[in-house]
N, C-alpha and C positions, 0 to 999 in steps of 0.2 A: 076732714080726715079720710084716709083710702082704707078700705077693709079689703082684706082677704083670705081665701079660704084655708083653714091650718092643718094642714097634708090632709090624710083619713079621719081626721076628729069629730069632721061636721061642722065644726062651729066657724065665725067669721073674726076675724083680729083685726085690732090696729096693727098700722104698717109702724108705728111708730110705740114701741112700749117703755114704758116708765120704769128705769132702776134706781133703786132706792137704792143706792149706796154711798152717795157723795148729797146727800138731804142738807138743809140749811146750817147754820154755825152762830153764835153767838158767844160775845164773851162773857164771861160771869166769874163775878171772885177774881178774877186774873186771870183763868183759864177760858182757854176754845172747848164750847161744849156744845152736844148738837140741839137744836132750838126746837122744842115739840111745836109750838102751836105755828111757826114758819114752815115746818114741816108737812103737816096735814095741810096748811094751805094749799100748799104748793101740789102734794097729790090731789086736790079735790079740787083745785081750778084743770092740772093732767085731763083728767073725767069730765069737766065742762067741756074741754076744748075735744074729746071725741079719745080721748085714750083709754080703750079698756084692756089695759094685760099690765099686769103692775107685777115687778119681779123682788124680792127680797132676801135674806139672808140669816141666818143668825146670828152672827156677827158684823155685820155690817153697821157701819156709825156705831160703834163703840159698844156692838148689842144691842142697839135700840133700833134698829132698823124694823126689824118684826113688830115691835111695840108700837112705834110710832103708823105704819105703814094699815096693820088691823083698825087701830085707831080712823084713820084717815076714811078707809073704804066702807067704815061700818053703814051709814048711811043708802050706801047703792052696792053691798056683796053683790048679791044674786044675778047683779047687773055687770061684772067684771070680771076677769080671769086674773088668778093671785096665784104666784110663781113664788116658790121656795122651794131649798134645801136641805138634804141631812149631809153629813160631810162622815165619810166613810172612814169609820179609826180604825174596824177591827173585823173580823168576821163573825161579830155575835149579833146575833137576830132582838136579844132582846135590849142592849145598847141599843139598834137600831131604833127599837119601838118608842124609849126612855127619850130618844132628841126627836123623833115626829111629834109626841106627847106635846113634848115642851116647845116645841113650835105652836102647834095648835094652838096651846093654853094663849105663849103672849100675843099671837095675832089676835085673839078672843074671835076664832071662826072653831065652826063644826066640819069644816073638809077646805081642801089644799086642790085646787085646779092640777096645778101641774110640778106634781114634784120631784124635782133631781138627784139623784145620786149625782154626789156636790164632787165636782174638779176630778172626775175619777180619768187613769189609765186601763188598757187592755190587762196590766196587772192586777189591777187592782175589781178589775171585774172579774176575773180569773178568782182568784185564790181566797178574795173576801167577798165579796159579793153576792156570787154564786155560789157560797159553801152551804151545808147542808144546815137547814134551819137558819139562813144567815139573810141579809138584807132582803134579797130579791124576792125570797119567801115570805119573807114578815109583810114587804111591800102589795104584795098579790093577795093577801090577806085583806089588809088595808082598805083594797079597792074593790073587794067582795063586798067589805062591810058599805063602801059609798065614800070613805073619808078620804084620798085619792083617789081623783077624777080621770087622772089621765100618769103616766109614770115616763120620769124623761131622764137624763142624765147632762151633764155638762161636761167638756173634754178641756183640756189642757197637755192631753198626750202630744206622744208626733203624729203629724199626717196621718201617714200612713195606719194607725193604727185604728182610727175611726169607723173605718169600713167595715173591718173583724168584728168591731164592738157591735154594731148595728146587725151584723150576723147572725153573733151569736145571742142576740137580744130580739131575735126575730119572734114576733107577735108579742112583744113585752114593751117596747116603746115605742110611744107617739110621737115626742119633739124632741130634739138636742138645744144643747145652747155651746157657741163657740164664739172664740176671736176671729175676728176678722176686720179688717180697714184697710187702706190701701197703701198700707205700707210691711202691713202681714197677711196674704194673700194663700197660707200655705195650706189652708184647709179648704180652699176653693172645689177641689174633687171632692173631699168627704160631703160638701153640703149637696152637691149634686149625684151622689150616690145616695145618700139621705132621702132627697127629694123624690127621686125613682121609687126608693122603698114604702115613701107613704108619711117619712115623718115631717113634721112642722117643723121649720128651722129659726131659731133663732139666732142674733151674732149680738155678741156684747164687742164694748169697746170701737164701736161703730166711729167713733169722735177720737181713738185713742186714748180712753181714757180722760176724755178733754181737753187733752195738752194736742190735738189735731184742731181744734178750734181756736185757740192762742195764736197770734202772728207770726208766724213764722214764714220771710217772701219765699223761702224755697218749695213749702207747700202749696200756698197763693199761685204762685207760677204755673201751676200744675194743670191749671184751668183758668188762665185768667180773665177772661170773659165774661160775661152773664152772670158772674156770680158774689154777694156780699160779701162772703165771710168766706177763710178757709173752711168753717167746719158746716157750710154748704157743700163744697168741694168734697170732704170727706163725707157726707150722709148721701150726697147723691151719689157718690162711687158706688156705695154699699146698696142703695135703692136699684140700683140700675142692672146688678144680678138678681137674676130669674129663681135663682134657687134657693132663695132664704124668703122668709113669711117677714118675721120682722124683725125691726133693727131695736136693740134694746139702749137706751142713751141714759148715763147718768146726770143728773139733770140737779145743781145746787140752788138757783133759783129762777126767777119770774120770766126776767131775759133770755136764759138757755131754754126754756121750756116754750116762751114765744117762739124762739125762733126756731129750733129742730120742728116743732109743731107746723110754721111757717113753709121748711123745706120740704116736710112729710105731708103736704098737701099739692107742691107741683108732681104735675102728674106727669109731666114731661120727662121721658128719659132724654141719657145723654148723648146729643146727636153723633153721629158719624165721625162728625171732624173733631169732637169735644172727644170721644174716644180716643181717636189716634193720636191726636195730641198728648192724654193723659198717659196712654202706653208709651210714645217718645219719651216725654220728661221722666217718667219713673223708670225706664229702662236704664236713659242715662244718671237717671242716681243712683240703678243700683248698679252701673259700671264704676260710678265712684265709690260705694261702701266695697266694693271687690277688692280694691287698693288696700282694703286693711284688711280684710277675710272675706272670702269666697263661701266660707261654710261648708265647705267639701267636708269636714270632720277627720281626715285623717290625723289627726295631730291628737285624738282621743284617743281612750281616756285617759286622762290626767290623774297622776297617782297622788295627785292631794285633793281633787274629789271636785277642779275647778274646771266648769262648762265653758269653755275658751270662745267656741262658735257663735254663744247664747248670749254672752257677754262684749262680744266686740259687735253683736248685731245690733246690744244697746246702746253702744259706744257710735256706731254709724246712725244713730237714733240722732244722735247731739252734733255730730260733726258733720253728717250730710246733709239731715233736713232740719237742724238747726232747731228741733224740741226737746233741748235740755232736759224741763222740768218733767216729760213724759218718759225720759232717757233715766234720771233719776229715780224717777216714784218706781221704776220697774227695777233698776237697781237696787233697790231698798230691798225688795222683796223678797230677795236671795236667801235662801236659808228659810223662811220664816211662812213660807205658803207651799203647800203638797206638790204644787207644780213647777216647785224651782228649788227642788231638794238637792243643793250642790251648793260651794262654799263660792265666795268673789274671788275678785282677780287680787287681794290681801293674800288669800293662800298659796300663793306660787311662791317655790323654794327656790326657782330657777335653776331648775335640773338640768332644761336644755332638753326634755324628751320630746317634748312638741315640734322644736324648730329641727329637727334631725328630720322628723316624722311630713312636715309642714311641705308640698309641692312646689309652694310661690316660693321659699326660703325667706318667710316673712319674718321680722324682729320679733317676736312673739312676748317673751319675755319683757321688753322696751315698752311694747305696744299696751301688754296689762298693768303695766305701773300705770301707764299715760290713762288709760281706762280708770284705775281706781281711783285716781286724783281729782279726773275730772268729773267722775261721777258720784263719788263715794262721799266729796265732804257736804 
């Protein structure tokens, strides 16, 4: 396994860190439920094979993520860095304290490595966060007392906004956690603004969610050479930027955990000609996903509340690189996660303001049905 140094923190990380959030499955009763004792395996063989930064949630796996995850590390705490969140409802400091509390409790640890202000925006650091007596306070407390180690946050904003955040959080965080894989690239500048600053970087969804490690030839393509698996292809992409520490991989069992484990040990970046190649072919897909939107945004916003850009970029998830089930699972998520507060493409009344507004004179309207149908059932 590679370690490396995590921005200003001192300490040394896997390049490869363990998320707990897609843990094993089992059926019982007739029901998919998630499998404790497949569970802990699975993290405590992570830790054999040289992983120490294990990330979790509290809600993840149906709430049990936390549970199962303390469970797992108790054996070698002291010997691994344990990543969780609080997810930010409100600007009251002592909610704040009430979801660290109950984190604590079910990991059954006395302090939290590294903990996130969970999915937040530059709004949302603004007006909740930073209010008076409110998160940021209670957090700094926290870490007076020893119970967080290090204070991070995770983004899901735009781009652009990551920079601000890091600013205005100047001498308050250590690491971020962002998306990033090679087929969402847009936070590429925040991480190396980040890196400058001194923080640790993390990227989730390094695999896509794992629908980039699925078959898909149009991914395969991308590198076809040298390499096993698409989601070699995707882990090396993400390895071979300088400005992230480590690649966070949801990992369901023994197989996936072999082999990103596998990847995250060539030490080889990706040659010259493997570059150029990977910039041709994604170039020209994303001259194909332009066919349907461009994402220039002028066709915003939409007065029934529908992210037109957001949605047809899921829509080119399915129809260019041909990951359906990755195109979906993000579809689902409309409405129901802090960072995709906007309704699907069901809520177009077909007004006709978009395609007025729209530079290509794209079927906009045509194009969100075809969207909903094929993503929606």
């Amino acid at each position: 396994m590679q370690y490396v140094s995590f921005g200003k923190t001192g300490i040394r990380v896997s390049r490869l860190g363990f998320g707990a959030m897609r843990l094993p499955t089992i059926e019982k009763d007739g029901k998919t439920v998630f499998d404790e004792e497949a569970s802990i395996a699975l993290i405590r063989a992570a830790y054999e094979r040289g992983v120490n930064y294990f990330d979790t949630a509290p809600t993840y796996c149906e709430s049990m993520s936390e549970v199962f995850t303390g469970k797992a590390i108790k054996p070698f705490r002291s010997k691994i860095y344990l990543s969780t969140k609080n997810p930010i409802e409100n600007a009251s400091g002592d909610d704040y304290d009430k979801r660290l509390e109950r984190s604590l409790k079910r990991l059954d640890t006395d302090y939290i490595d590294f903990y996130h202000f969970w999915g937040i925006s530059l709004d949302t650091f603004i007006n909740q966060i930073c209010a008076p007596d409110g998160p940021l306070a209670r957090v700094k407390k926290w870490k007076e007392q020893g119970v967080v180690k290090h204070i991070s946050f995770s983004f899901h904003d735009k781009a652009e906004n990551m920079p601000e955040i890091i600013k205005r959080g100047e001498g308050v965080f250590e690491s971020l956690l962002c998306q990033y894989n090679l087929l969402d690239r847009s936070n590429e500048a925040g991480m190396a603004f980040a890196r400058e600053q001194g923080l640790g970087v993390v990227v989730m969804g390094p695999v896509g969610g794992g629908r980039l490690g699925s078959p898909s030839p149009v991914i395969s393509a991308l590198l076809p050479e040298r390499v096993q698996s698409s989601a070699e292809i995707a882990l090396r992409f993400v390895f071979s930027n300088p400005n992230l520490n480590i690649a966070l991989s949801g990992m369901g069992n023994m197989a996936m955990l072999e082999e990103n484990v596998r990847i995250a040990e060539n030490t080889a970046p990706l040659s010259a000609q493997e570059q150029a190649h990977l910039e041709a072919a994604t170039a020209e897909n994303a001259r194909l996903a332009d066919l349907y939107c461009t994402g220039c945004k002028y066709c915003m916003p939409c007065p029934q509340e529908v992210n037109i850009p957001e949605i047809f970029t899921l829509m080119n998830y399915h129809k260019v690189y041909q990951i359906t089930g990755y195109a979906k699972d993000n579809y689902a998520q409309i409405g129901t996660v802090p960072w995709r507060k906007y309704k699907n493409a069901a809520a177009c009344i077909e007004c006709g303001l978009c395609e007025e507004k729209c530079p290509q004179k794209l079927p906009i309207r045509k194009q969100l049905k075809e969207t909903h149908k094929a993503l929606g059932a």
